[in-house]
N, C-alpha and C positions, 0 to 999 in steps of 0.2 A: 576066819570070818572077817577079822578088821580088816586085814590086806585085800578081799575080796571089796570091801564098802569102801577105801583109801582107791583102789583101779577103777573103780566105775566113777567115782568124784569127780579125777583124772580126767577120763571121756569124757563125762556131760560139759566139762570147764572148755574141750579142746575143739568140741562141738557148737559151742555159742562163739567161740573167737571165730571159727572158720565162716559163722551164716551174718556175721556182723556186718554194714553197709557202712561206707563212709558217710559221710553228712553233706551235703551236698554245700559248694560255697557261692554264696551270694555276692555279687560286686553293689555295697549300697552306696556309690560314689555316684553322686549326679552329674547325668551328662550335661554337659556345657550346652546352652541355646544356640543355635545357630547366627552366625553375627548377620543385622540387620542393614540393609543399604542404607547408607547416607542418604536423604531426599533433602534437593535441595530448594528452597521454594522461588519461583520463579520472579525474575524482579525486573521491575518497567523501566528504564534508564531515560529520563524524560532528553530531550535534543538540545545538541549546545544552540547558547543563543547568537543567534547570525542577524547583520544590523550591515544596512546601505549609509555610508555619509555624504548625505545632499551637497552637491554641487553647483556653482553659479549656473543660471539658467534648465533646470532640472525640475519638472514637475510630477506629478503622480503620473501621469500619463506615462510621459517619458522613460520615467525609470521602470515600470513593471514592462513596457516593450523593453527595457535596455537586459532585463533579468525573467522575459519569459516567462511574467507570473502574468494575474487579472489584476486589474489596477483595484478592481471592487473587495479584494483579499486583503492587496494591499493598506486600503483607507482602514479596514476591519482591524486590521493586527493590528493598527496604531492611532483606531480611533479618531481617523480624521473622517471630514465631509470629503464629500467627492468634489474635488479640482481644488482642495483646499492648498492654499500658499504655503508655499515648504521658507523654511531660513537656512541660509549657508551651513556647512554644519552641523547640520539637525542630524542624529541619527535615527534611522527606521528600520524598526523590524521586517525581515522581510521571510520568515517564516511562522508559522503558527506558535501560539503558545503552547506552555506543556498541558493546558487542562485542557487547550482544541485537540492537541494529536495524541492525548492519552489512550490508549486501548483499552476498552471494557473485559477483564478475562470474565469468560463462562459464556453459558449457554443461557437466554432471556425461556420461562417454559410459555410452550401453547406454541399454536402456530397462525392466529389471527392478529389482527390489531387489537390491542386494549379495550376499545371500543366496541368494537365487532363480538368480545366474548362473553355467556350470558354469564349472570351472578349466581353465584352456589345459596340459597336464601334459608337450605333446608335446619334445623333445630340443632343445637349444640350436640344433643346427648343422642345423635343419628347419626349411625355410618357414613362417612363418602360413597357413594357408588361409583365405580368404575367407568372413565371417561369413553364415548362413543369410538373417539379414535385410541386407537393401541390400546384395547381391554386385556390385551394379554402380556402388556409389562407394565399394565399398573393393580395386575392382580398376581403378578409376580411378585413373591416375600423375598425368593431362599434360591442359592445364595446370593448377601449381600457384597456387595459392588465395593472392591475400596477404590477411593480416586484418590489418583496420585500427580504427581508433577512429572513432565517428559525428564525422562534420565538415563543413560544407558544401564545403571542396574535396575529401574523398574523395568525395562525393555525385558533386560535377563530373565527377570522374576515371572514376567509373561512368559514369556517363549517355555519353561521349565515346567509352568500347568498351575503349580503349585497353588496358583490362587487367582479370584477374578480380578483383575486389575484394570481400572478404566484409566490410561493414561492421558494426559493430557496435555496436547500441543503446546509447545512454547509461543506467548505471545509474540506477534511480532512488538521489535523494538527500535521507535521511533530513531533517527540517524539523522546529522545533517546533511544540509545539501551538500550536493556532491560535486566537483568543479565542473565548468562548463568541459563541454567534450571536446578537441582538436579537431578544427576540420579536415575531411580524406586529403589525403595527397593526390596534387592529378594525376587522372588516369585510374585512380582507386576506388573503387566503387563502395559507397557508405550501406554498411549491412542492416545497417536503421532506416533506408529509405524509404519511403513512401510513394508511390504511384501520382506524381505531379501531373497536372498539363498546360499548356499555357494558358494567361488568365485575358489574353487579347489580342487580334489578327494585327499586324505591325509589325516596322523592322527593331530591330535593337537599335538604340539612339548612343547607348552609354552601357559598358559594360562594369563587371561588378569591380572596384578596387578600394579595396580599406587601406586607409581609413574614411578617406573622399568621398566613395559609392558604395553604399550597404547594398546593392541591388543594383538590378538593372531597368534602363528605362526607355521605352515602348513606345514609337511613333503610334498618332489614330486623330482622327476625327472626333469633335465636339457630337457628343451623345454617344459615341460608339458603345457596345456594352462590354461591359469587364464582366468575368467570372471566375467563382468560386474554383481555385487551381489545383485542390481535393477536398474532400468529407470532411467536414467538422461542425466545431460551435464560434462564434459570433462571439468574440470578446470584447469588441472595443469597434465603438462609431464614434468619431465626431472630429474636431478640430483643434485639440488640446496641445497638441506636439508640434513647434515650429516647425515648418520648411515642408511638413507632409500635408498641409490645406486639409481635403475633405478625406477623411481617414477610414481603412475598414482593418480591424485586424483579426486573422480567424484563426483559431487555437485546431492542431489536428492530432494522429495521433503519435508514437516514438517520441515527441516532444517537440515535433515542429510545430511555428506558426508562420503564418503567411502573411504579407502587410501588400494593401491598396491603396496609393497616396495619390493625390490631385484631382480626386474624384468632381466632376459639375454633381454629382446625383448620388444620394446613398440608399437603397432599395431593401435595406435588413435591419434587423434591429439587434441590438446586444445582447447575447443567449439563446438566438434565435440558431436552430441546425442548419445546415447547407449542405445541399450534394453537390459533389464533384461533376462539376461545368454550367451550375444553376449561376444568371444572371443578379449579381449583389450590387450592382454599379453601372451609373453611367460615364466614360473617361469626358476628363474636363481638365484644366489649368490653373487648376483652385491653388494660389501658391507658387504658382509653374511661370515659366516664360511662354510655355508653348504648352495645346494643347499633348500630354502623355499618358503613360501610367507609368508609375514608379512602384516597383514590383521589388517586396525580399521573400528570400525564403530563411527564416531561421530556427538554429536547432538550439532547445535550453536559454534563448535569449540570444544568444552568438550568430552574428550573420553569418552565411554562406554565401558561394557562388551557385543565384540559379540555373545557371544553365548545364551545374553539374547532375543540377535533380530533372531539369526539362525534358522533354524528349525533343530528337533534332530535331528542328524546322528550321 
């Protein structure tokens, strides 16, 4: 009877080892976060500062034709009146300050003028109600929007899904000027050019050679009319720049401007637009030995050869 109670012990024991489970194993090792992009925050690099040093006989006038800017820029950067007297060696800004050419980043909200928009007057402890325009993303919660700075791993981070990313453009970043451009080689056709036409019926008198002739210059008759030689704006009237008498100088676009010297008559006014072949002048000898016109065309301030922008006549 005991050896029969000692066999079955036996069994029951060898029957709980066989039904027995492992225990199942846990890894409570925490996984590492995923590494986060660098964002780096975008930074406004204000423009080196760039400065003209006046020369004997050099007025405001002068030098914004000599450098291609408005001479009304120029008095502004540096604070003078207009046709105010320079001294030898004086130097002058001759581009904007950093607080003029700073970039505003973001986005101003609404889409009227200041003035134009009505006043919110409703009680503190009242909801906003939902603007007439876009009701449906300004009742928009979920999900929220992260903004970030342009980077190529936010780009990443877009493109993967992973999350809403409003990226945002790199500002632009003010630069100095950049040197005057070479004029084409003859025979080379300037990829900058503009659609020229002559600004007066006449022969050529004097052709272009620097540093003698900035330009060319134009037989005609007292009253004949001179015209606008392309589309632009009206920089500069009057009589401020020696040897040029009655003055027209028109700003266009690629960065040319155009200059009308010896005028009897000036028919435009400064800032005023002009079409291409609109009468701005009458030719006269303002300054001249003989009735002409003294015609440039130049690019960035740098004279050219017109007759490389004309067309043949």
């Amino acid at each position: 009877m005991m050896r029969f109670a000692i066999a079955a012990a036996v069994l029951l024991l060898a029957a709980g080892c066989m039904t027995q489970r492992a225990a199942p194993v846990q890894d409570r090792r925490s996984a590492a976060p995923p590494p986060q992009p660098v964002v780096a925050e975008p930074v406004l690099v204000p423009a080196p500062s760039s400065t003209y040093t006046v020369k004997r006989g050099d007025t405001l006038y002068s030098i914004a034709l000599e450098l291609g800017i408005d001479h009304r820029d120029l008095a502004r950067w540096n604070r003078l009146d207009d046709g105010a007297k320079l001294r030898v060696g004086q130097g002058l800004r001759i581009a904007p300050t950093e607080e003029e050419s700073a970039v505003q980043i973001g986005t101003a909200r609404g889409t009227g003028p200041l003035d134009a928009r009505p006043l919110d007057s409703r009680p503190l402890d009242t909801p906003a109600a939902p603007s007439v325009r876009g009701d449906a993303a300004a009742m928009k919660t979920s999900p929220k929007a992260l903004r970030l700075p342009y980077s190529e791993q936010n780009l990443a981070l877009l493109a993967k899904g992973e999350t809403q990313v409003a990226i945002a453009k790199p500002a632009p970043v003010p630069v100095a000027i950049e040197p005057r451009p070479e004029p084409a080689k003859p025979g080379e056709r300037d990829p900058d050019a503009i659609d020229f036409m002559w600004p007066a019926k006449g022969r050529v008198l004097a052709g272009f050679s620097e540093p003698t002739s900035k330009g060319v210059d134009i037989a005609g008759r007292m009253g004949d009319p001179v015209v606008a030689a392309a589309q632009g704006r009206v920089m500069y009237t009057g009589t401020g720049i020696r040897g040029y008498g009655k003055l027209i100088v028109i700003k266009h676009d690629n960065g040319f401007n155009s200059v009308y010297a010896h005028n009897r008559e000036i028919l435009v006014k400064e800032g005023q637009t002009v079409a291409r072949g609109q009468k701005i002048a009458e030719l006269g000898d303002s300054d001249a030995d003989a009735p002409k016109l003294h015609f440039e065309i130049r690019k960035s301030g740098k004279p050219v050869d017109p007759l490389r922008y004309l067309p043949p006549g």
